[in-house]
N, C-alpha and C positions, 0 to 999 in steps of 0.2 A: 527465667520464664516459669519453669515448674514451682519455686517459691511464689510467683505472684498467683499463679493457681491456686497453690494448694489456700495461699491466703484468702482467697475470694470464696473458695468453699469453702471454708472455716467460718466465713461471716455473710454466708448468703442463708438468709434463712429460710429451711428447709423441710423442718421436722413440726407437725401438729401438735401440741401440746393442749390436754383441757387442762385450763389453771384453777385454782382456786384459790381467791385474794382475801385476805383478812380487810374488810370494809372500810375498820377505823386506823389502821397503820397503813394498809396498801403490803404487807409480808405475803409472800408465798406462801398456802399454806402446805399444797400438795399439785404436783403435775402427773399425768397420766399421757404416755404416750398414745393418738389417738387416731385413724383410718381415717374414710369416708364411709359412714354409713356403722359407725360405732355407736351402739349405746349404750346408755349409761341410765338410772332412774334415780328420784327423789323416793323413801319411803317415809311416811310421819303418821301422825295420830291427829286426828280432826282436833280441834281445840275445844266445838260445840258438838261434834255428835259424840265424839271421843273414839271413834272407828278409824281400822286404816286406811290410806288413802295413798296408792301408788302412782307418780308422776314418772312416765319414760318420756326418753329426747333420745337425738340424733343428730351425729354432727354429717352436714352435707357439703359435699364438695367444693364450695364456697369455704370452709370451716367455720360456717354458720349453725348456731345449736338452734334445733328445732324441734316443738314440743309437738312430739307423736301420742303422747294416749292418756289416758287416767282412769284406775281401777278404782271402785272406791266401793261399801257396803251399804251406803243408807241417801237416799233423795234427802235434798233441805238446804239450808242457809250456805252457800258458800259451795255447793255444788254444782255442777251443769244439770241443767233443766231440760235442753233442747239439743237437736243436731244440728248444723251448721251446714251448707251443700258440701256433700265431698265426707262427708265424717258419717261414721256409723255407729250403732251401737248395738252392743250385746250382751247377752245376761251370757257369763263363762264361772262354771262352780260357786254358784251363787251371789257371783260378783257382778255390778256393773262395769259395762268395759267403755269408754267411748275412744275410738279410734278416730286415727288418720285426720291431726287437728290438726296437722302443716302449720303454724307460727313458728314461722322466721324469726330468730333474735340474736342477735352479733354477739349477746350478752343476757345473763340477765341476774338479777339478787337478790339474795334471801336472806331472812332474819332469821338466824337458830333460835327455835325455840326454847324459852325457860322454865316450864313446867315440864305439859304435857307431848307435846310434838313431837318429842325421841327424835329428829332428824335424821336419818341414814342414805348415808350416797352411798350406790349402788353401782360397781364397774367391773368390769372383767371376770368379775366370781366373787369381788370383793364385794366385804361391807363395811362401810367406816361412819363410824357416829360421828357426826358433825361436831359434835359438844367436846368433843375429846379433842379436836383443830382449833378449836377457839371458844371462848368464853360464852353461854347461852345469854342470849341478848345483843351478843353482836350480827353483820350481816360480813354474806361471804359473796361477791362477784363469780363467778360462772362465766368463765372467756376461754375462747381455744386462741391461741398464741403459738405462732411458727418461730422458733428458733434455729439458732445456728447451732452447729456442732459447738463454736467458739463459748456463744452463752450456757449450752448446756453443760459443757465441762468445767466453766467457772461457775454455774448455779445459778447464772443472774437471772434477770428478766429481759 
């Protein structure tokens, strides 16, 4: 009886993981063990204005990622214009801030940029250049995935 235990918590999954998938192979690229109410941010370089542009999320108790804010320095092409009910905005150290955008996403992906974009996910304290995970030009999936003790210890997925 205690073998059929322990078996089932070995394979019940259990543990939050945000994953990162390389797009065009489907490989792991990095897992981050992750709460309720953990965040994590996108940092990159506008493409057109060539200014930084901070994307924060949050995973919610669903372990659904949800995009909560975006800093960014300059109004124009490819930025927010407007507030949305429920969202706000504010100028903080000379930045634009627009808060509290609530989109829900199970998932969501993004293409590393190949020039200018510099790419950096942002978690725990860390900082890690996307380009340095995978090749600029490819896209990476953004998924939280509950694993078992069993997958964690063989690596899989």
């Amino acid at each position: 009886m205690i073998i059929l235990i322990m078996l089932l918590l070995y394979n019940l999954p259990l543990v939050p993981m945000l994953t990162l998938i390389e797009g065009d192979s489907g490989k792991i690229l990095l897992r981050i063990p992750v709460n309720g109410n953990d965040h994590f941010s996108i940092e990159y370089i506008h493409s057109i204005h060539k200014t930084p542009v901070i994307d924060t999320f949050y995973i919610d108790s669903n372990q659904n990622i949800v995009v909560d804010q975006t800093t960014f320095d300059t109004y124009g092409v490819g930025m927010p214009s407007d507030v949305e009910k429920g969202e706000t905005f504010t100028i903080k150290n000379g930045k634009f801030v627009l808060n509290h955008l609530n989109r829900v996403l199970p998932y969501f992906d993004m293409r590393v940029g190949q020039v200018i974009a510099n790419h950096q996910f942002i978690v725990h304290q860390r900082k890690i250049p996307l380009a340095k995970l995978t090749r600029p030009g490819n896209w990476v999936r953004f998924k939280v995935q509950k694993l078992s003790l069993l997958q964690l210890m063989k690596g899989g997925s």
